[in-house]
C-alpha positions as CSV (number, residue, x, y, z in Angstrom):
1,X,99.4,-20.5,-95.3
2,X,98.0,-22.5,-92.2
3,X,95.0,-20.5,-89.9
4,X,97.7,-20.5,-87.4
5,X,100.2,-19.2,-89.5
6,X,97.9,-16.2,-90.7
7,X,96.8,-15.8,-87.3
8,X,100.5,-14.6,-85.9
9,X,100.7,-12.8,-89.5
10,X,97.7,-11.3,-88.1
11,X,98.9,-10.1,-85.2
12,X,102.0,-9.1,-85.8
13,X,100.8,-7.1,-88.1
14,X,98.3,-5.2,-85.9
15,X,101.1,-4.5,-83.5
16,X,103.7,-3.1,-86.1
17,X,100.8,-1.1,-87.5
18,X,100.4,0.6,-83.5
19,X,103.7,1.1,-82.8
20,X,104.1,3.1,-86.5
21,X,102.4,5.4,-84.8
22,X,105.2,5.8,-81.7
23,X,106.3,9.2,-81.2
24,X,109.3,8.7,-79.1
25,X,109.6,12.6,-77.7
26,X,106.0,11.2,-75.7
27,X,108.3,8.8,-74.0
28,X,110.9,11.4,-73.4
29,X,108.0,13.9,-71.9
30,X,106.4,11.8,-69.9
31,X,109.7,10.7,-68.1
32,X,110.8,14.0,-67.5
33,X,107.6,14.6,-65.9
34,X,107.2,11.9,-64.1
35,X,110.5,12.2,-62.5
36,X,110.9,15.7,-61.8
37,X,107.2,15.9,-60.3
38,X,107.6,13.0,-57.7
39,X,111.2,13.8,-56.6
40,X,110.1,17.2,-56.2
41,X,107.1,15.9,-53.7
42,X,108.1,12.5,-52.4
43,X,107.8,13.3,-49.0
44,X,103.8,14.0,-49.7
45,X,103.7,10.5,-51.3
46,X,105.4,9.1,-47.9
47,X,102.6,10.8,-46.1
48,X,99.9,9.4,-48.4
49,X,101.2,5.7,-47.9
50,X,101.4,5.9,-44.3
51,X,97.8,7.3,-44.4
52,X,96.5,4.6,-46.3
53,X,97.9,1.9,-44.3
54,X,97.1,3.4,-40.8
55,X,95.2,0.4,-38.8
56,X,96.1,1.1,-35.3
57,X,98.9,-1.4,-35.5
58,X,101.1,-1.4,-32.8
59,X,104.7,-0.5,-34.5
60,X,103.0,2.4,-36.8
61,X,103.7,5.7,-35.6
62,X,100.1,7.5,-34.8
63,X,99.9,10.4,-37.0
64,X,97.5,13.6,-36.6
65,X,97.5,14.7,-39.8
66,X,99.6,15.7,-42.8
67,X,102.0,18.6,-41.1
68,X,101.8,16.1,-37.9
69,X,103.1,13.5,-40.5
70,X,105.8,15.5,-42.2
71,X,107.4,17.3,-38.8
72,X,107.3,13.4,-37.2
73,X,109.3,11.8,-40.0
74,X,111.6,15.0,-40.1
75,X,112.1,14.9,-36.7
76,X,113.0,11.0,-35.8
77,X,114.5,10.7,-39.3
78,X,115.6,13.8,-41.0
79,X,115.4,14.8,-44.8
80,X,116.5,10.6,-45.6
81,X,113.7,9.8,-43.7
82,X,110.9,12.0,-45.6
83,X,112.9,10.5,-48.8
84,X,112.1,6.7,-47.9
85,X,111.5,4.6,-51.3
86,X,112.3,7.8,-53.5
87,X,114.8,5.7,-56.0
88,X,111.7,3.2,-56.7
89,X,109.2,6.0,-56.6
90,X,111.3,7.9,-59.1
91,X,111.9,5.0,-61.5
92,X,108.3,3.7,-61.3
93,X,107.0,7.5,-62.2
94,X,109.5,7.7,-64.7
95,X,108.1,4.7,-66.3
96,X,104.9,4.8,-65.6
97,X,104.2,8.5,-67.6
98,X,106.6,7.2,-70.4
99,X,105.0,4.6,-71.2
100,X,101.7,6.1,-70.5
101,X,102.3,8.6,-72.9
102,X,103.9,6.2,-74.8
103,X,101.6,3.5,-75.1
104,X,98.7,5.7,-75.5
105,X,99.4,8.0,-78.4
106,X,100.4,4.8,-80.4
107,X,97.0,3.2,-79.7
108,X,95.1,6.7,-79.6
109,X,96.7,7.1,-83.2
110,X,96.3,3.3,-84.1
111,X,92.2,4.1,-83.8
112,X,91.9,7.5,-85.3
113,X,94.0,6.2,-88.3
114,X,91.7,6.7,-91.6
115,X,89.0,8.7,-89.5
116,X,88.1,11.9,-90.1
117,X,86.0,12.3,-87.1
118,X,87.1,12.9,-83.2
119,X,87.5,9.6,-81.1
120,X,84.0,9.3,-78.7
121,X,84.9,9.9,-75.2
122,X,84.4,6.0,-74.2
123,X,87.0,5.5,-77.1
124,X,89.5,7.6,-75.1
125,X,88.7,6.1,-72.1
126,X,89.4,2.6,-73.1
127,X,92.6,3.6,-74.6
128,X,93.6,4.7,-71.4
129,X,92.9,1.9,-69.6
130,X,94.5,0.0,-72.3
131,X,97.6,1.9,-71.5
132,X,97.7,1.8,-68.1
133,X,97.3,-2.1,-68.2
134,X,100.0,-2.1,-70.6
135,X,102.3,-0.2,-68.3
136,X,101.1,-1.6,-64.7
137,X,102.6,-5.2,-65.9
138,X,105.5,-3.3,-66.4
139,X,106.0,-1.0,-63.2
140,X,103.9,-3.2,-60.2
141,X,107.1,-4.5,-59.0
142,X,108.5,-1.2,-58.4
143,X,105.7,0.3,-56.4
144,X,105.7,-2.7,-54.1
145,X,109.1,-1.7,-53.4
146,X,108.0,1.8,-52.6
147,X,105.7,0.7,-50.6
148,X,108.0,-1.6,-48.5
149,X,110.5,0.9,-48.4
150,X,108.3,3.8,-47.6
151,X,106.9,1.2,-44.4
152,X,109.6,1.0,-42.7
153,X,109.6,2.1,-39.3
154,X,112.7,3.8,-37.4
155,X,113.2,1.0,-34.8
156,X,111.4,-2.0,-36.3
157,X,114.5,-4.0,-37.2
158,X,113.2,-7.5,-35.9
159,X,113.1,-10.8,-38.4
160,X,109.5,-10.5,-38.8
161,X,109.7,-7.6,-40.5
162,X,112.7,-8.1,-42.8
163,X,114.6,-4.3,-43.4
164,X,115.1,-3.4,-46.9
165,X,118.7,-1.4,-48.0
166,X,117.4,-0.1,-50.9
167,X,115.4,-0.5,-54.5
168,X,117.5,-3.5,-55.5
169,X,117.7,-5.2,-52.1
170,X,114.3,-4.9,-51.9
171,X,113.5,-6.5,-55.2
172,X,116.1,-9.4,-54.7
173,X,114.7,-10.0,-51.2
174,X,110.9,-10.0,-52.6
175,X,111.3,-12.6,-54.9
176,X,113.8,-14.5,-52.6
177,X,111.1,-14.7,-49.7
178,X,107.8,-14.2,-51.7
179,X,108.1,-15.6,-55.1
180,X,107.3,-13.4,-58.0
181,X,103.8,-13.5,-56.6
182,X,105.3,-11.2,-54.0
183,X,106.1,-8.4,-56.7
184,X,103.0,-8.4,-58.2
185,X,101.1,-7.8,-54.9
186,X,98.6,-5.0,-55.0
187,X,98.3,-5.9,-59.0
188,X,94.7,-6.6,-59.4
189,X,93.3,-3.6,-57.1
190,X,96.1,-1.8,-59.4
191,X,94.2,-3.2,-62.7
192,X,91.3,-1.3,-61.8
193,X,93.6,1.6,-60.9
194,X,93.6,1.9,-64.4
195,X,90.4,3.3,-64.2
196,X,92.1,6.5,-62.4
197,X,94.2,7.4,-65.4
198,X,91.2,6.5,-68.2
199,X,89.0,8.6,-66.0
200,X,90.9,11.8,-65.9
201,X,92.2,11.2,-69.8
202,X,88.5,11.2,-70.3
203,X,88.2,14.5,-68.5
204,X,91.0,16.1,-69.4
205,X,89.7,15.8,-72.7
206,X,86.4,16.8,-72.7
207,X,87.3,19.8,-70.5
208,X,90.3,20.9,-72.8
209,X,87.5,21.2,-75.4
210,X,84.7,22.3,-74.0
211,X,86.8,25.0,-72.9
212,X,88.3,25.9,-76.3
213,X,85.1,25.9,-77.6
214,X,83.8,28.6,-74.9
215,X,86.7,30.8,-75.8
216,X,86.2,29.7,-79.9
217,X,89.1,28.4,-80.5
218,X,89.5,25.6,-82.4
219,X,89.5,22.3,-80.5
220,X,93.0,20.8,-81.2
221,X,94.3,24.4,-80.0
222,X,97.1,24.6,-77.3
223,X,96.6,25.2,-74.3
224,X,99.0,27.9,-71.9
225,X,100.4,26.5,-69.3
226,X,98.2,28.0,-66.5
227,X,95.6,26.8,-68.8
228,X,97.4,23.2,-68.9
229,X,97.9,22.4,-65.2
230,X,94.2,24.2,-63.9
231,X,92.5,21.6,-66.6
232,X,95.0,18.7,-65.5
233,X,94.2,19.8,-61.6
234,X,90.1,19.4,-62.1
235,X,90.2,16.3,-64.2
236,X,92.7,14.7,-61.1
237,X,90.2,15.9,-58.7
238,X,87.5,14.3,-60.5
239,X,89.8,10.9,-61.1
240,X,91.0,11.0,-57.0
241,X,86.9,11.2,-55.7
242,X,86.1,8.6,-58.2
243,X,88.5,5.8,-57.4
244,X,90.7,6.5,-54.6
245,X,89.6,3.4,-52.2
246,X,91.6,1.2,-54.5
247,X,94.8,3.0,-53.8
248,X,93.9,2.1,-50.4
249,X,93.4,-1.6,-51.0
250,X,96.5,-1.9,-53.1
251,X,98.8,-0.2,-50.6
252,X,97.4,-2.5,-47.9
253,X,97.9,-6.2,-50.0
254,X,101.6,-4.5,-50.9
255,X,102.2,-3.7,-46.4
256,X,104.7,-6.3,-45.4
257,X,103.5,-5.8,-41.6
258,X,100.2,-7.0,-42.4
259,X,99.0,-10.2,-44.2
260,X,95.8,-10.1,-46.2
261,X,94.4,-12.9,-48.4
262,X,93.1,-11.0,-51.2
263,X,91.1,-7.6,-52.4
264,X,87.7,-8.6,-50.7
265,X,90.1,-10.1,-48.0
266,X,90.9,-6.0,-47.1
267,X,87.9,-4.5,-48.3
268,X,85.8,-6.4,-45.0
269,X,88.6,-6.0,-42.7
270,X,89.6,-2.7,-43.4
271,X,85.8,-1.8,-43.5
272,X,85.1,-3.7,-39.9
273,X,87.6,-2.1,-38.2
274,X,86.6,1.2,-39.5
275,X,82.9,0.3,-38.4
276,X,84.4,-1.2,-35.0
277,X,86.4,2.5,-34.2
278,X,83.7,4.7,-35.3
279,X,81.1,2.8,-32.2
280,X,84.2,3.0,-29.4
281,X,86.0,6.3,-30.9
282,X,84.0,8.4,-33.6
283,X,87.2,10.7,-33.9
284,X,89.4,7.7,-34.4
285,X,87.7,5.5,-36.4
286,X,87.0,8.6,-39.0
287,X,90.9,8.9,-39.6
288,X,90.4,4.9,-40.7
289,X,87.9,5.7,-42.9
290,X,88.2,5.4,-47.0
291,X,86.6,8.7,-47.2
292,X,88.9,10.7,-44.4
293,X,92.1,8.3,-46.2
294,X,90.9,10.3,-49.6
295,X,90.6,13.6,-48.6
296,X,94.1,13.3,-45.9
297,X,95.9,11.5,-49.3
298,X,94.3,13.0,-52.4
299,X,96.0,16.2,-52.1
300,X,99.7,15.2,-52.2
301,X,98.6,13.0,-55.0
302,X,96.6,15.8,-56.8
303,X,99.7,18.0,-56.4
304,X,102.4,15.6,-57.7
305,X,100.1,15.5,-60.6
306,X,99.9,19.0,-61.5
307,X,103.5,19.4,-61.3
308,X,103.6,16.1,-63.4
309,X,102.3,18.0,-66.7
310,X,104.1,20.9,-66.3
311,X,107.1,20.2,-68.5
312,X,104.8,19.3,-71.3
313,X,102.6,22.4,-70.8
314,X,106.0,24.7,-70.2
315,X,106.5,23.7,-74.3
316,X,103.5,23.0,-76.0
317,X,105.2,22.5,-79.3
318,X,107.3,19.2,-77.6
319,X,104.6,17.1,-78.2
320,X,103.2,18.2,-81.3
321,X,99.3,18.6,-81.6
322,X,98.7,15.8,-78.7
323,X,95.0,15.7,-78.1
324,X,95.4,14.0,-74.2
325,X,97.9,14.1,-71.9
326,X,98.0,11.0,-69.3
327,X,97.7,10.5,-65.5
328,X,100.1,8.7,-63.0
């Protein structure tokens, strides 16, 4: 056999080993809670895009804060107005946990195969950022369409600012105008996203045993579900102070009312206008900020999250003797 040849043997056969390991009822879970959590609290995920894009532009609506936000939107726009972008956001967090869950107990399993001893926690945290590369090639073109959808503005119906109809005419229209560069907008930013999920997989685990071993049980012991959601709740919390300026970034390249060349491109703008507001309007330039964006946008996030694992936790038997459960 030529080195080519055993090469692709090679590698085939490192993928079919992985993906023995598939448990398809991680798939299942994962989508159930993705779904159910973000239809349940789109409206907060509406609230934390328009946060994160908030730049004083002209056609934004100026919001006060997140009740300001919610009774606005109900109140120019109804209930279809706080549910803006759910069919994308829906589909994407459907996707996302399934094949976080997915992706991750295969490779998770690929690693500890043979092993007798616990996986370090840097182990767990590169299988999570493994994952949620794997996944983000996937999903990226659906969040761009949240975003758009979720940006659109009652009354801005010019040409500059192309209106969407929905999740698939906003997908055809993308990548008629923008190319399939357009789809994957907000994908690098979204690559180090992928920190998020690793990060609070990391926590999540070491928490889940650190606290079994404080009551002595064993560590592979389940969890109730009180138990489940108040260790997923402080490993998001940990996740969201740790990364969230990228959310920021990525929900800014993915604005179709704004144009920015690149990451750094919105880092130094966003950060000079922030800079420029806080020396002509302290109060007004602290709503701009990536901190006062974090702690105005965390919370729906953290909520959708907890919800997010409650399925799982509601049933600990449905995914067997699972050792980590994964972040949107």
């Amino acid at each position: 056999m030529t080195g080519q040849g055993q090469s692709a043997a090679s590698g085939s056969s490192a993928w079919s080993s992985i993906f023995r390991h598939v448990r398809y009822e991680n798939l299942v879970a994962g989508v159930s809670g993705g779904v159910l959590s973000n239809l349940a609290l789109h409206p907060l995920d509406l609230v934390k895009i328009r946060f994160a894009v908030s730049d004083g532009l002209e056609l934004r609506p100026k919001y006060k804060g997140i009740l300001h936000c919610l009774t606005t939107i109900w109140k120019l726009d109804g209930l279809r107005g706080l549910y803006q972008g759910v069919t994308p956001n829906v589909w994407g967090a459907g996707l996302s946990w399934g094949l976080y869950f997915f992706f991750y107990n295969a490779i998770k399993s690929y690693k500890t195969e043979g092993r007798t001893e616990r996986l370090e926690a840097t182990e767990y945290l590169i299988s999570a950022a493994e994952a949620g590369a794997m996944t983000l090639c996937i999903t990226n073109p659906l969040w761009v369409t949240k975003t758009r959808l979720m940006l659109q503005y009652n009354g801005v119906v010019n040409s500059s600012q192309r209106q969407y109809k929905g999740m698939f005419d906003t997908l055809l229209k993308i990548y008629k105008y923008e190319g399939v560069r357009g789809l994957y907008k907000g994908f690098i930013p979204g690559l180090f996203g992928t920190s998020h999920g690793a990060l609070q997989f990391m926590a999540y685990e070491l928490l889940k045993l650190k606290y079994n071993q404080h009551i002595n049980r064993l560590p592979e012991a389940q969890l109730s579900t009180i138990e489940y959601i108040s260790v997923a709740a402080l490993s998001k919390i940990f996740a969201v102070a740790a990364t969230y300026p990228y959310q920021v970034v990525r929900a800014r390249l993915q604005d179709q009312h704004m144009f920015y060349e690149g990451v750094l491109d919105v880092i130094t703008k966003t950060w000079s206008k922030t800079k420029s507001n806080l020396q002509d309007a302290p109060e007004l330039g602290s709503t701009l900020s990536f901190s006062k964006l974090g702690k105005s946008c965390g919370k729906p996030q953290l909520h959708c999250d907890a919800l997010a694992w409650w399925p799982q936790a509601e049933d600990p038997g449905y995914l067997g003797e699972l050792t980590a459960r994964p972040s949107a």
